[in-house]
C-alpha positions in Angstrom: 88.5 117.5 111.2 87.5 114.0 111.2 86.6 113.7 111.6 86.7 111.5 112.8 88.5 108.8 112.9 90.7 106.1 113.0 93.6 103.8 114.0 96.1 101.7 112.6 99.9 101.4 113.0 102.1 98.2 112.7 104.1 98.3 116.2 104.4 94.5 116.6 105.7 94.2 113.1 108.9 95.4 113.7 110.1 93.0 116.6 108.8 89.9 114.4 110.4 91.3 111.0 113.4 91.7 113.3 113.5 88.1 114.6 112.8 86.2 111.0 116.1 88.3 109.8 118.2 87.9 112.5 117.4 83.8 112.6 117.9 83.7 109.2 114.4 82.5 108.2 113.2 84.3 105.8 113.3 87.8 104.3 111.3 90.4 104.6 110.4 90.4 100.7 108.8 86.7 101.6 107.3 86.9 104.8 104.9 90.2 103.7 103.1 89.0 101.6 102.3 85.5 103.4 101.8 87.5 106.6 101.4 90.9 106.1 97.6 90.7 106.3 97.2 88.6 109.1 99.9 90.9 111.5 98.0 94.1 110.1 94.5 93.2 111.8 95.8 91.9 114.9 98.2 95.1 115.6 95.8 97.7 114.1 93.2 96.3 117.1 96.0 96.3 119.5 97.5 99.8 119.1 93.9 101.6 119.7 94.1 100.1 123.3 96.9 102.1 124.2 96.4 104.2 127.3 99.7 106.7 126.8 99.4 109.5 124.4 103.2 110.5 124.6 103.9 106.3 123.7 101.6 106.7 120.6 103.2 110.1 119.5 106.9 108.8 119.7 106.2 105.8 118.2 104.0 106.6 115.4 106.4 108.1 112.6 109.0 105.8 113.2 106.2 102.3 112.3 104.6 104.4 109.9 108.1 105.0 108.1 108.6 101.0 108.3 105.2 100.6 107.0 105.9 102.5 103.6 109.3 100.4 103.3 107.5 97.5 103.6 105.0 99.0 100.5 108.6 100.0 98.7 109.0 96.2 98.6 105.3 95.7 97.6 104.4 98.3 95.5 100.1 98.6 95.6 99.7 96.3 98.5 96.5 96.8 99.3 97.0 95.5 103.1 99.6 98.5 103.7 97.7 100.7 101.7 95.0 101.0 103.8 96.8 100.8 106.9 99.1 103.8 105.1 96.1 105.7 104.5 94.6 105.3 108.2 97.8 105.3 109.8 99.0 109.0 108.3 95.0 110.2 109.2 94.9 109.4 113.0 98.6 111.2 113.5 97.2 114.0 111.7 93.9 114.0 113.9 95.3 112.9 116.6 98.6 114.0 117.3 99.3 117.1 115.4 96.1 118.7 115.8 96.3 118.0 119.4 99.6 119.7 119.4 98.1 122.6 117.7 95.0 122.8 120.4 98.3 122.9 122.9 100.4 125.4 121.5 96.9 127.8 121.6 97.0 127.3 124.9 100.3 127.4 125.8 100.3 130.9 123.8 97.7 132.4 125.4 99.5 132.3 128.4 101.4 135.8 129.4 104.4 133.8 130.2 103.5 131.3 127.3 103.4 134.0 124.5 107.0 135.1 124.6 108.0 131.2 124.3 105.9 131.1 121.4 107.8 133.7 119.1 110.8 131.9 116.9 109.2 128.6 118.8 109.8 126.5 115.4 108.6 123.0 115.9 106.9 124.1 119.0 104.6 126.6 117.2 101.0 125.9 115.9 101.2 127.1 112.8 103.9 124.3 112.4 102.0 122.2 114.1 99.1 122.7 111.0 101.8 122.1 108.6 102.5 119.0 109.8 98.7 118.2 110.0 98.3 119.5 106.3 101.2 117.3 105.5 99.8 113.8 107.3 96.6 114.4 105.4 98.0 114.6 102.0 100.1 111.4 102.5 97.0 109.6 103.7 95.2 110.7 100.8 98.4 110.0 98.2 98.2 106.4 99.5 94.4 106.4 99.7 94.3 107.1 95.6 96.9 104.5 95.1 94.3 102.2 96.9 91.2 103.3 94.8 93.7 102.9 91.8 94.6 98.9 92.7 91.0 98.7 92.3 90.8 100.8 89.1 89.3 104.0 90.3 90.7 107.3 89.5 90.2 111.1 91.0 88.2 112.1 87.9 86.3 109.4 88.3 84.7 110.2 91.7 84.9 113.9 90.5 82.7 113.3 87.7 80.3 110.9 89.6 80.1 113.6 92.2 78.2 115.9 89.1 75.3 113.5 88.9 72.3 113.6 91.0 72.3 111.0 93.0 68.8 110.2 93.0 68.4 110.7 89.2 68.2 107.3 88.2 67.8 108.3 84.3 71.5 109.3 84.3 72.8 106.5 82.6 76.4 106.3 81.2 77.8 103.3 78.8 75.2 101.4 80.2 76.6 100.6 83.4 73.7 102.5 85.7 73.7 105.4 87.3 76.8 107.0 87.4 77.2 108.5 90.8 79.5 108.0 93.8 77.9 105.5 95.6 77.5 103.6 92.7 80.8 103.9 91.5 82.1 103.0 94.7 79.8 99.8 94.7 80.8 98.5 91.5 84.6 98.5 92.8 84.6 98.3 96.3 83.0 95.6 98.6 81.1 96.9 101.6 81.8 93.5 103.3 85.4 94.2 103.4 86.2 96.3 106.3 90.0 96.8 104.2 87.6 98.6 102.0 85.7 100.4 104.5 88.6 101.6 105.9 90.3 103.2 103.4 87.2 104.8 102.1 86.2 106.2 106.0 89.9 107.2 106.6 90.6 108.6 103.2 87.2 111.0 103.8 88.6 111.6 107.2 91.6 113.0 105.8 90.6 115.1 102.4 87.3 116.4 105.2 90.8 117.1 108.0 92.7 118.8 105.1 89.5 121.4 104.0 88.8 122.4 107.5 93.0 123.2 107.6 92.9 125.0 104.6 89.4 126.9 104.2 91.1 129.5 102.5 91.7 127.4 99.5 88.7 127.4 97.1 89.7 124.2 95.4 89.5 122.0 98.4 86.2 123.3 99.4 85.1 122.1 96.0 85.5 118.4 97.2 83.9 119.1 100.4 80.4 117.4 99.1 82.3 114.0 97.5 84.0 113.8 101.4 80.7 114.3 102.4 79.1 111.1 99.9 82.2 109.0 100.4 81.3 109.4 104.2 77.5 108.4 103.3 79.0 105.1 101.5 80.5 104.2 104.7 78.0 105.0 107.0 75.3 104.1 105.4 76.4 100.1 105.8 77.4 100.9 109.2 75.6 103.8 110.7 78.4 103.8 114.0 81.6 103.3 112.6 84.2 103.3 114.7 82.7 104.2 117.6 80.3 106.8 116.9 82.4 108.5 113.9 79.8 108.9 111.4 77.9 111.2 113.6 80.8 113.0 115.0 81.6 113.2 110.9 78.3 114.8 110.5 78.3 116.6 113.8 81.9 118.7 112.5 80.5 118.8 108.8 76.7 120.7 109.5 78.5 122.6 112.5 81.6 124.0 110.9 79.8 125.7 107.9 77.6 128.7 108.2 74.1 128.5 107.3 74.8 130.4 104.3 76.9 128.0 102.7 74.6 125.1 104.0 75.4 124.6 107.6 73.2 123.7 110.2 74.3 124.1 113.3 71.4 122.7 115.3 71.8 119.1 113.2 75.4 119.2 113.9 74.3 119.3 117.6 72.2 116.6 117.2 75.0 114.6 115.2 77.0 114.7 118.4 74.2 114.1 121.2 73.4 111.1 119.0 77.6 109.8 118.7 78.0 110.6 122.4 74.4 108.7 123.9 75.3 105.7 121.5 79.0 105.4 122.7 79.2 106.5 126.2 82.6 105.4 126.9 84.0 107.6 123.5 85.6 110.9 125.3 87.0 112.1 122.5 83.6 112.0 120.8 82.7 115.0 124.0 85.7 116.9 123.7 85.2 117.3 119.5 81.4 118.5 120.5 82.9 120.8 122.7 85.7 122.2 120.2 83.3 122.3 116.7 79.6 123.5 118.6 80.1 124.6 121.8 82.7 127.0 121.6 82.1 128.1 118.0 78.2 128.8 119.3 79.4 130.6 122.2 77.1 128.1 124.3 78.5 128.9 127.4 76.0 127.3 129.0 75.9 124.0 128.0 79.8 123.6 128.3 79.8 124.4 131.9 76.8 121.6 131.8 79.1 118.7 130.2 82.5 120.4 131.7 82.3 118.2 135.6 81.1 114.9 134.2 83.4 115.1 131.5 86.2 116.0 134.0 84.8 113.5 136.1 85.2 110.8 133.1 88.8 112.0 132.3 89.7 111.7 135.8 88.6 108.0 136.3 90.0 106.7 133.1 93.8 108.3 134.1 93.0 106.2 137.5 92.1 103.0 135.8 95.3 103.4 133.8 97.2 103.8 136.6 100.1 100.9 137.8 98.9 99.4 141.1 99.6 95.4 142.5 95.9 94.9 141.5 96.2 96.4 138.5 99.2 94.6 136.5 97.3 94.8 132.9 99.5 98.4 132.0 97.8 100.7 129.8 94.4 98.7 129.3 91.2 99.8 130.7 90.2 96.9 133.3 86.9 98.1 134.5 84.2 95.9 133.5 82.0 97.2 131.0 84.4 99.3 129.3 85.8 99.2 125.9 89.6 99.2 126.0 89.6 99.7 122.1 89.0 103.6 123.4 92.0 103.8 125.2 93.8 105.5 122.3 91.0 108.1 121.8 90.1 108.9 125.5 94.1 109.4 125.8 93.6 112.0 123.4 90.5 113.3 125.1 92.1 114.2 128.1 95.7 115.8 126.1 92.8 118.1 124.6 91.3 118.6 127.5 94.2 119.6 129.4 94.6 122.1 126.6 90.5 123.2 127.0 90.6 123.9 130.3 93.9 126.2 130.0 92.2 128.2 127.3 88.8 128.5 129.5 91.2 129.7 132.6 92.5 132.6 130.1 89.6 133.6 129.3 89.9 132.6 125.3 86.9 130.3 125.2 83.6 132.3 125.2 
């Protein structure tokens, strides 16, 4: 799922790391921790504005590889921690299970599904494994962050068991012992470092349940994703453009009433995500995958489909090269938000993928 999402890799890292060794200035091992910090923010913000999918899929192992060399050298550095734990959650989200929309499509082809048998890395089900396998790294590195700050698994399991509005629960004197509290007394709202790792890290364990529904112990920990979602958004209500809705939207939508679902919410989570962040694509196509086509509302997909395609269409042209247009993979229109170039990029690999499953008939 996310659901949501999202988006932090180190790409400018690696030239500057390359120019301090190669001048002789410094070492890795010293300029980290003076700079580490600093570097993180400003590349984090500049890698969502990328406009090229196929750029941010070839790239993205490789810096997140040099990202956990740089935590080898810095064992429980918070700084890479987090960016670890978002890092490893967006190219689960959104690279292999974009590849895994694909490979549905490309199978339901008839010249598509003979290419898909003995396909290897090409395959969805690999494509899920490699999901499956982002999400556990982010969420490895996202309990080595709650650890650095003394929190433990069993702690947040064992919060999770209180009532959260039973105020009379109190254990050692300490308060209430739930997970917002918990998370309260060790983490700092204020600190979007924080905030990160907590959204990503519920991305991720939320991502890794809707991958593995078959697996009764994971489901277990669907409601503490749910509350360390609610610790998030309750400070900020439209995280990262509209993900605490599009959270809520997958979380009510994917479950069946009789396990607590409610579909009708869910659509309301994403009306809500998609009227408050207009320019957010993705935030359309993930309403389309997890309530529109699970509902069978044929109907109102073929209302969103030609202003969504219309939307898709325009941002491709506004990333397009041109003698006028000489800023390369950022949006340029005024008004728009080029920290969703990343996301819409995705939005329209997705798409591509949609509209090849409508053609065959394998939507509704």
């Amino acid at each position: 799922m996310l659901k949501n999402f999202l988006l932090s890799f180190l790409f400018g890292l690696s030239g500057l790391l390359g120019v301090s060794l190669l001048s002789g200035c410094g070492t890795i091992e010293t300029l980290t921790p003076k700079m580490g910090g600093v570097i993180l923010k400003k590349a984090s913000k500049e890698m969502e504005t990328e406009s090229n999918w196929d750029f941010f899929r070839e790239g993205a192992l490789a810096n997140l590889k040099m990202i956990e060399g740089l935590l080898y050298l810095n064992p429980g550095e918070k700084r890479l921690l987090s960016t670890l734990v978002k890092g490893y959650t967006s190219y689960g989200l959104l690279v292999q299970e974009t590849l895994m929309l694909e490979s549905s499509a490309r199978s339901s082809t008839p010249s598509g599904a003979q290419g898909e048998v003995g396909a290897g890395c090409t395959s969805e089900s690999y494509h899920k494994q490699q999901a499956i396998a982002a999400y556990g790294k982010a969420l490895n590195y996202a309990f080595s962050y709650l650890k650095s700050v003394g929190l433990t698994y069993d702690d947040l399991l064992s919060s999770s068991r209180t009532d959260v509005n039973d105020a009379k629960d109190v254990k050692d004197g300490k308060g209430v012992k739930n997970v917002k509290n918990v998370l309260e007394q060790n983490l700092d709202f204020e600190d979007l470092q924080d905030v990160d790792a907590i959204f990503f890290m519920a991305q991720a364990w939320g991502g890794l349940i809707n991958l593995e529904k078959n697996n009764p112990k994971l489901l277990a920990d669907l409601s503490l994703v749910k509350w360390l979602t609610d610790w998030v958004c309750g400070h900020y209500p439209n995280y990262f453009h509209g993900g605490c809705d599009l959270f809520y939207g997958v979380y009510e939508s994917s479950r069946p009433p009789l396990l607590g679902g409610n579909p009708q919410k869910g659509e309301e989570f994403f009306k809500r995500a998609i009227a408050n962040n207009p320019g957010n694509l993705f935030a359309e196509v993930l309403f389309i995958q997890y309530y529109y086509v699970p509902m069978e509302d044929k109907d109102g997909y073929l209302k969103l489909r030609p202003e969504l395609q219309q939307k898709i269409n325009r941002f491709y042209q506004n990333m397009e090269w041109s003698s006028t247009n000489i800023k390369i993979g950022k949006v340029v229109k005024e008004g728009d938000d080029e920290h969703l170039n990343l996301l819409n990029a995705t939005a329209g690999k997705r798409w591509q993928s949609i509209l090849t499953l409508e053609k065959d008939n394998k939507i509704f």
